[in-house]
Every structure is written in C-alpha cells, then in structure tokens.
C-alpha positions, 0 to 999 in steps of 0.5 A: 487489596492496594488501590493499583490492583482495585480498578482491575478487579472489581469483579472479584470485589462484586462476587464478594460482595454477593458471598457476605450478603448470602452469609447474612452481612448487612450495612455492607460499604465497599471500596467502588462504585455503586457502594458507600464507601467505608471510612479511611484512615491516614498515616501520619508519617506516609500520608498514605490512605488505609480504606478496607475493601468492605466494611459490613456489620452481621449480629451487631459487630462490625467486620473489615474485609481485605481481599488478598490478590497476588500483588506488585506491592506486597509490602504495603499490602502487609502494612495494610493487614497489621493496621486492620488487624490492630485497629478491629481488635482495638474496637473489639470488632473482626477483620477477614482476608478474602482470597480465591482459587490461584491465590491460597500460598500468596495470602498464607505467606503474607500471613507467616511473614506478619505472624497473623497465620492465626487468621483463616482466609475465607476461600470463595 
C-alpha cells in the first residue's frame, strides 16, 4: 500500500494483522501505531522510502506482506512490489500480497502488468 492510502486504511491493515496471527505468524511488525515498525529501505536515485506494510516470521522464515488497494499511484505501487519481491527471493525469504473483496481484478492486473502472476494474493 503507498503511504498516502495508509492513514485511510488502517482498519484493513488491523483485520490483517488478526488473520496472520490466527494463521500462526508471529513477530509480526506492521507499518502503524501500535506495531514495531518493520525496517525501510531507500532508493538510492529517488530517495524515496520502501516499508512493507507487515513483516512477520512463521517456521522460522521471514514473510513481507503488501496490501493491495485500488491506488491513485499504481506505479509506485508496482515499483514497490518488484523491490519486495527481489529483495525476499534474494534473502531466501517469502513476499504475499494481501487484497480484499472489490479489489481481486486491480491486484491480478498489477501482477500481469509486472509479470509477478505467479503470486497468488491471499483473499481475506
């Protein structure tokens, strides 16, 4: 999710939060209040600041965790997705997409278009 669509969601980010849990995640960081916040990484050339939404480790491997809204920004969001997705195969670690009911055709063509449609979003 791009930081401008955060502050508006944070109920969806909490209902996600209580899914992983029940699912066995634990160490869970989340971008918002209330939660460590999971580590950032900076582009060199944009300066910008990449933060997953939620980090969490489950079997003793850590997962990032994205979640996928309709977005005013869908290129960044892209950008964002590759950048997790490089970075967990590169550690041997997971990355997940997160998205909900209204949203399933947005997240599935953001995939297409980045050729990550391998990645099956966990529908909550």
């Amino acid at each position: 999710m791009v930081k401008l669509d955060k502050s508006e969601n944070t109920e969806f980010i909490e209902k996600s939060i209580n899914y992983l849990e029940a699912t066995g995640f634990e160490n869970i960081k989340a971008d918002m209040e209330g939660y460590e916040k999971p580590k950032s990484y900076s582009r060199k050339g944009a300066g910008d600041k990449i933060t997953p939404d939620i980090v969490a480790i489950k079997n003793g491997r850590k997962y990032f965790f994205d979640i996928s809204l309709k977005s005013e920004k869908p290129r960044l969001l892209k950008s964002k997705w590759l950048f997790l997705d490089t970075l967990s195969r590169m550690n041997s670690n997971r990355f997940r997409i997160i998205t909900t009911k209204g949203h399933y055709k947005f997240t599935d063509m953001m995939l297409e278009d980045i050729n990550l449609s391998n990645k099956e979003p966990i529908k909550i």
